[in-house]
Structures are given as C-alpha cells and as structure tokens.
N, C-alpha and C positions, 0 to 999 in steps of 0.2 A: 516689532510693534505689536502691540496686541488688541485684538478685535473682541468686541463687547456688544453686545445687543442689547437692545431697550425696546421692550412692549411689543416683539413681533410675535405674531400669533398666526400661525397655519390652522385653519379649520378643521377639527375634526383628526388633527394627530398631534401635536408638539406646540407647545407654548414655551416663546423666551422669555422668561421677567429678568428682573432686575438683578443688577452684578452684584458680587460681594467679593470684597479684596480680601485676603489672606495672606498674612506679609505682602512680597512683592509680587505677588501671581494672582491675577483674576480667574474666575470661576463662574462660570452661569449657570443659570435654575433651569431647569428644565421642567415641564409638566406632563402628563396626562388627563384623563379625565378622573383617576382614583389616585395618582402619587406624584411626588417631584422629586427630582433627584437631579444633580449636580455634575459640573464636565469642566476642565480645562478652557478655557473661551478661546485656544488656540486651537484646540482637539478639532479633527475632520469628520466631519458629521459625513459616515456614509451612506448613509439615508436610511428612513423606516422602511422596514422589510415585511413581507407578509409569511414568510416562513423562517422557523431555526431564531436568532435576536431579532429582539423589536427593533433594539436599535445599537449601531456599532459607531464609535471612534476610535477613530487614530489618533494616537496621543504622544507620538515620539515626539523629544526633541522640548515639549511643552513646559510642563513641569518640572521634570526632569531631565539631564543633557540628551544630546544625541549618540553621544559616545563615552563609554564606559574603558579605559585601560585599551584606546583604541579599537575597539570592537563594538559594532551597532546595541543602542539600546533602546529595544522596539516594544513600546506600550502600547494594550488594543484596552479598549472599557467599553464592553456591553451589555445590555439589560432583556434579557431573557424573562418569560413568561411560561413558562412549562404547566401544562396539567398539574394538578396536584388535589387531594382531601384533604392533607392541615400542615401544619410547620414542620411537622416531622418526617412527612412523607417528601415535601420539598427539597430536606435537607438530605435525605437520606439521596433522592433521586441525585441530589448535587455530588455527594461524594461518589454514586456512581459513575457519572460521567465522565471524572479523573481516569476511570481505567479505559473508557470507550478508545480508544487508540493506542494500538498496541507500540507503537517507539515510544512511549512514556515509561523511563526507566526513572525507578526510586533510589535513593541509597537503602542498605540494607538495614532494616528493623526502621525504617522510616513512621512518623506517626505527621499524620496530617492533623492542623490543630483545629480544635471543635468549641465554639466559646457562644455562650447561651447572652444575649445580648441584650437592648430594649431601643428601639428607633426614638429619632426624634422626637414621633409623636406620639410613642407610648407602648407601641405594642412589639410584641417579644417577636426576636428575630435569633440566624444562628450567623458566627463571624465563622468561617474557614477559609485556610488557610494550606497551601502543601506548593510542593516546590519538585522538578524531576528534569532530567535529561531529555531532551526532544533530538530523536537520533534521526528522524526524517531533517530536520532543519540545521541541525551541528550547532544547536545552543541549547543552554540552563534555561529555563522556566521559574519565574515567581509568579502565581497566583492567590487571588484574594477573590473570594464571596462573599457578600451579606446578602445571606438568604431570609426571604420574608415569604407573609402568605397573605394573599387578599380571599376571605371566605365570600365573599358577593360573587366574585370571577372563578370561586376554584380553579386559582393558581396560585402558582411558586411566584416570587415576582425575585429574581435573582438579579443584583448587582454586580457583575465580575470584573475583576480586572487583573489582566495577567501581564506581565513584564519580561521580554524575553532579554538574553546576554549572554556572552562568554564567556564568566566566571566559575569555574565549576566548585568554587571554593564557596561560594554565595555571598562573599565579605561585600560584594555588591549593595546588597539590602540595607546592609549597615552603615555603608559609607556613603548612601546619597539618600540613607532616610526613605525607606520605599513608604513605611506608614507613617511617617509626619510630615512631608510635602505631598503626599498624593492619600494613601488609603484611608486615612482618617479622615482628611478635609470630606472625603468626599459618601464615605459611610456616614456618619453623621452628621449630612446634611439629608439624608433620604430621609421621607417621610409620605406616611398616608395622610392622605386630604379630610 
C-alpha cells in the first residue's frame, strides 16, 4: 500500500504538498524555503540533519524491487547543501567527492558522465553520473547528481541518488530502468521557488 501525504507542513523545515502519480508509483513534493524537489512516497524519511545531507531516504524496495537476480537492491536519495561560489565550483566539488573513499574502485579508463542541463525552473544545472565497485560493502554502485547552485545561500544544492547491487556487469541499470522509473521522475521535478 502506498502512503501519500496531503498539506502537512513542519515549521521551519519540510513541506508535503500535493502527490503526483507517475504511471503506477506516487511521488511527493517536497519543499524548502528556496526549492522543492521530489521522493518516492514510500521512501523513509530519515530525518533533517544539521550536519553532512539535509535530508536522507531510503528508497529500497519503492520504486524499484527489492531484489535484483537475488541479491539486495539498496537505493538512498539525498539532498546535500555544500558551500559553494557558483555551478561550477559545485559540480567540480561533486565529482570530487566520488574519490573521498578510498574502496571506490572504477573500471579502467572509466569516464564519469557530465551533462550541462536546465531545472524545471529555468536555471542551468549539471546531471552526473558514474558508477564503481564498493569493496568495503561487496556491492556495484549506481550514482546520479543533479547538481544546482542557489547564489542567495552560496550553496551547491545537490540532489543524489545512488543505487547499490551485485551486478558487476551493470546490465542492472538497463534492465529495471534506473533513469525512467526513478532518476528522471525525480531530476525533473527539482526546481527553485
């Protein structure tokens, strides 16, 4: 069964508006005081944080199954706020952060993809995209960014969502649609207010 929320409002962090169905999977809006951006309505809100993401879901199971070829397939979506001076320092800061842990194995001549974008509401954003071995946890990694910048806040306002699995082949991605039931609904629905 799936849980929807209508009009709750938390003062002063998180606003639920109104659902919007997409094929057979609901999605809720989420707010702030400067953007909204979108979640699985089944996704586990692990609450606003004051340090590291604003805010984290767990999204197994949701959108996508819970299991892939027998082996768990464990989706997190969170929205990170990093310092930043403009889009590019945001984006740049994003692709460093892929190396900040060192069990992050790439394939060899690997290229993380870098696509120059434009949000909902107008304003230019970057899509990345890269994918690596996580030898600390014994699974493949799919990762997605849509990196934006809010110039009022001098910040990154980063959207990520990574998808963990045991396919080291990544035929994963393709066969359950990782960007047309999940990364796209939910990239293109962010937008500054």
């Amino acid at each position: 069964m799936k849980r929807a929320f209508y009009g709750l409002f938390v003062p002063g962090v998180v606003a639920l508006a109104a659902t919007t169905v997409i094929g057979a999977e609901v999605f809720i809006h989420k707010e702030t005081a400067r953007y909204r951006f979108s979640v699985p309505a089944d996704a586990r809100d692990t609450g606003v944080r004051d340090f590291g993401p604003r805010f984290i879901f767990e999204a197994s199971g949701t959108v996508l199954p819970p299991l892939y070829n027998d082996g768990p397939l464990i989706v997190n979506i969170a929205l990170l706020e990093p310092p930043a001076t403009s889009l590019e320092t945001a984006k740049e800061d994003a692709l460093k952060t892929y190396s900040n842990y060192q069990d992050r194995v790439w394939e060899p001549d690997y290229r993380h993809t870098v696509k120059r974008v434009k949000l909902k509401s107008g304003q230019e954003a970057y899509y990345l995209a890269t994918r690596f071995y996580r030898s600390s946890k014994g699974l493949y990694q799919n990762r997605y960014d849509l990196v934006s910048y809010s110039a009022g806040d001098s910040k990154g306002i980063v959207l990520s969502i990574s998808i963990q699995h045991g396919d080291k082949t990544y035929a994963v991605e393709k066969a359950l649609d990782f960007t047309g039931k999940l990364v796209d609904p939910l990239f293109n629905r962010f937008e500054f207010k």
